[in-house]
C-alpha positions as CSV (number, residue, x, y, z in Angstrom):
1,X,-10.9,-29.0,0.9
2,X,-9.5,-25.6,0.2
3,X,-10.7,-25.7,-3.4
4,X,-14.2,-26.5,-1.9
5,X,-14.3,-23.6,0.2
6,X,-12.9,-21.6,-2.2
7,X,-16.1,-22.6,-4.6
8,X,-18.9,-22.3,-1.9
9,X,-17.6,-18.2,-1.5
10,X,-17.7,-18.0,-5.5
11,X,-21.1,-19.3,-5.4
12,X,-22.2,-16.8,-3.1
13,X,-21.8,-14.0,-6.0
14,X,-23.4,-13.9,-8.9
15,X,-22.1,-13.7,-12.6
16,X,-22.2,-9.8,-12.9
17,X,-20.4,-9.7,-9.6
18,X,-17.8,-12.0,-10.6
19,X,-17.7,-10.0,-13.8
20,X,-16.8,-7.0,-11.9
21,X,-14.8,-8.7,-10.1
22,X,-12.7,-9.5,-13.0
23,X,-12.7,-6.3,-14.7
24,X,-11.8,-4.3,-11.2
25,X,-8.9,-7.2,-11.2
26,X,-7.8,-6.4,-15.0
27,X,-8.1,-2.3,-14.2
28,X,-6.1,-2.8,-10.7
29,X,-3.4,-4.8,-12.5
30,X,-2.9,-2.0,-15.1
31,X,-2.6,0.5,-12.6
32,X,-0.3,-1.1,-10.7
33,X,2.1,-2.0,-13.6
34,X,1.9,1.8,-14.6
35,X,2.6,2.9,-11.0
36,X,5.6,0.0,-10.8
37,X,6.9,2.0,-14.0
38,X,7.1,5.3,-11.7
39,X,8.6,3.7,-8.8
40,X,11.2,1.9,-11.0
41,X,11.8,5.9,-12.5
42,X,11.3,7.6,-9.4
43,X,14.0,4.6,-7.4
44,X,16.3,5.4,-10.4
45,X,16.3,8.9,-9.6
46,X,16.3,9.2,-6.2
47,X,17.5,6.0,-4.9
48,X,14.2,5.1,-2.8
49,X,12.4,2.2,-3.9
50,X,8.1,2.1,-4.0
51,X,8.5,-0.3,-0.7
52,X,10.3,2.6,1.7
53,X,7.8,5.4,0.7
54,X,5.3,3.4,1.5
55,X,7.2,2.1,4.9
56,X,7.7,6.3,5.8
57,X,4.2,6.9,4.6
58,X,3.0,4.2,7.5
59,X,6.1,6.7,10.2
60,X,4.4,9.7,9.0
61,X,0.5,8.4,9.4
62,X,1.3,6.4,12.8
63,X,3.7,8.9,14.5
64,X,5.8,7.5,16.7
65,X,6.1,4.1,15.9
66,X,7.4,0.3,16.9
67,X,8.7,-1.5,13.9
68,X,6.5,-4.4,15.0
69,X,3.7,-2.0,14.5
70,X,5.1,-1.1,11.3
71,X,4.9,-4.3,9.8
72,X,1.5,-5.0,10.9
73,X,-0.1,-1.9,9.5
74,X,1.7,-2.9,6.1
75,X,1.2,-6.4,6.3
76,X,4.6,-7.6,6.2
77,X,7.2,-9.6,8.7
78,X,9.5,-7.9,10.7
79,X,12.8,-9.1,9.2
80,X,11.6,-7.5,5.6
81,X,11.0,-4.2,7.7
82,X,14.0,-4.2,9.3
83,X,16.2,-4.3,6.4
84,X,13.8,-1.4,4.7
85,X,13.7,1.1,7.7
86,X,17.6,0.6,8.0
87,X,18.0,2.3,4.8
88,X,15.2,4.8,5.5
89,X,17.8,5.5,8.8
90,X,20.5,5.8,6.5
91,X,19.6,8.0,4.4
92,X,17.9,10.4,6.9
93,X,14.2,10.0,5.9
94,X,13.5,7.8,9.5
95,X,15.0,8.3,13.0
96,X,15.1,6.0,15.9
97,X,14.1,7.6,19.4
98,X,13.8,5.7,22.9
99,X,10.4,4.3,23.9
100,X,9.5,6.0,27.3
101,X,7.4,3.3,28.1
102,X,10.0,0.5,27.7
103,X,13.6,1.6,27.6
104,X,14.4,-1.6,25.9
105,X,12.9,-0.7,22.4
106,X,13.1,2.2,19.9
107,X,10.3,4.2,18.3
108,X,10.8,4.7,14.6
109,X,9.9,8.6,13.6
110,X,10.0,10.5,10.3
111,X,12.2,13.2,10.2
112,X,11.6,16.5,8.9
113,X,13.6,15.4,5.6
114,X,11.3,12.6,5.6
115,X,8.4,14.3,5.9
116,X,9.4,17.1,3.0
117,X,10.3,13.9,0.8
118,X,6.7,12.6,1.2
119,X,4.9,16.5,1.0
120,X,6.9,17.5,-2.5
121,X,5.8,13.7,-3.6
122,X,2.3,14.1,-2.9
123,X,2.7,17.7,-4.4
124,X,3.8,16.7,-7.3
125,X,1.4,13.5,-7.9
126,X,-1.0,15.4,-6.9
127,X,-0.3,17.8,-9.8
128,X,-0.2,15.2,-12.1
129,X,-2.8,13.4,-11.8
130,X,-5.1,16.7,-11.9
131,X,-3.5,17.1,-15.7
132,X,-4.8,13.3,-16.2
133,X,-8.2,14.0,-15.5
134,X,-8.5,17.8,-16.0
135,X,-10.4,17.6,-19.3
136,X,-13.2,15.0,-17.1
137,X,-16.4,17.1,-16.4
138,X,-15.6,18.0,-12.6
139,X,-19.1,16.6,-11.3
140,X,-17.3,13.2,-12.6
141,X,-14.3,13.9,-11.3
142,X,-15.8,14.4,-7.9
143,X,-17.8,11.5,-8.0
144,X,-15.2,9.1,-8.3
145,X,-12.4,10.7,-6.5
146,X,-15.6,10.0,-3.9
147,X,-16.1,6.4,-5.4
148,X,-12.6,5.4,-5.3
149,X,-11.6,7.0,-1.8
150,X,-14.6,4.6,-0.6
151,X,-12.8,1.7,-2.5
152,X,-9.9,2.1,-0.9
153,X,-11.3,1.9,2.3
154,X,-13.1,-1.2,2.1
155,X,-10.2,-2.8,0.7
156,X,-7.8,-1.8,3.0
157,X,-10.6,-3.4,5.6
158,X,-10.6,-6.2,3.6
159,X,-7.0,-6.3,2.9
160,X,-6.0,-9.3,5.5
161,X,-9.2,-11.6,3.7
162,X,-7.6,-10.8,0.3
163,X,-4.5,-11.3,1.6
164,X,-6.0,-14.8,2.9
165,X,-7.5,-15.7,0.0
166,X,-5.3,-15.0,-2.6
167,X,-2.9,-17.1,-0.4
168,X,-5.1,-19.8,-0.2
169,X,-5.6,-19.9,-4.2
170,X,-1.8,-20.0,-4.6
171,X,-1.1,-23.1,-2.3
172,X,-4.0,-24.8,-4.0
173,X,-2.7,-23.9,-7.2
174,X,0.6,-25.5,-6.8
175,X,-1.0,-28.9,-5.1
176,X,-1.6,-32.0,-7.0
């Protein structure tokens, strides 16, 4: 049933958007095997793993948050969260302050280390990647920082499909 349904969305597109498809799949991969190579580095160095940036990204961009919040803007489940923001506590990147609205629960909240952390990061990549593309002729360079920005906000509006999909593919793929 699943691999049925599965085939009726693939029908849907035609080759050269499957093709793309595949080729946006194969150039995704690579990126993210060359960004896992400078989270491994970076974790090295400064003992923060690619997961808790991203967890103290979501602090910074949300404010104020719940960590039930927390793992639903980062798709996740609250136990995985738990364990990550405890060492963002730790090392004094994430701080816990009282809910005024429900004296019961905690707000997580980027601290001003936290927030430095993530500013001389995106300093820094940002200067980086300029020296990647630098010798790009800047009309292309603006056309797909514009491209991409756009791709990243329809997948993030796709993400809990993909997410769907993807999961339904693997369960298929390990039935008989």
């Amino acid at each position: 049933m699943v691999a049925e349904s599965t085939q009726a969305q693939v029908a849907e597109l035609s080759e050269q958007e499957l093709e793309c498809g595949r080729r946006l799949a194969a150039a995704m991969f690579a990126m993210g095997k060359q960004q896992a190579s400078i989270g491994a580095r970076i974790s090295k160095m400064g003992g923060f793993d690619r997961s808790a940036i991203v967890l103290l990204k979501n602090v910074v961009a949300l404010g104020p948050t719940r960590s039930s919040a927390l793992a639903a803007a980062v798709h996740s489940d609250p136990s995985t969260i738990s364990r990550q923001v405890a060492a963002l506590v730790r090392a004094g990147l994430v701080e816990r302050q009282a809910d005024q609205e429900d004296g019961r629960a905690s707000l997580l909240a980027a601290t001003p280390a936290g927030v430095a952390l993530l500013e001389e990061q995106r300093r820094r990549m940002g200067t980086s990647l300029a020296r990647v593309i630098q010798h790009w002729d800047p009309d292309d360079i603006d056309r797909f920082v514009e491209l991409f920005e756009r791709f990243v906000h329809d997948h993030e509006r796709y993400l809990p499909t993909l997410i769907n999909e993807c999961a339904r593919w693997a369960r298929s793929e390990g039935e008989s």
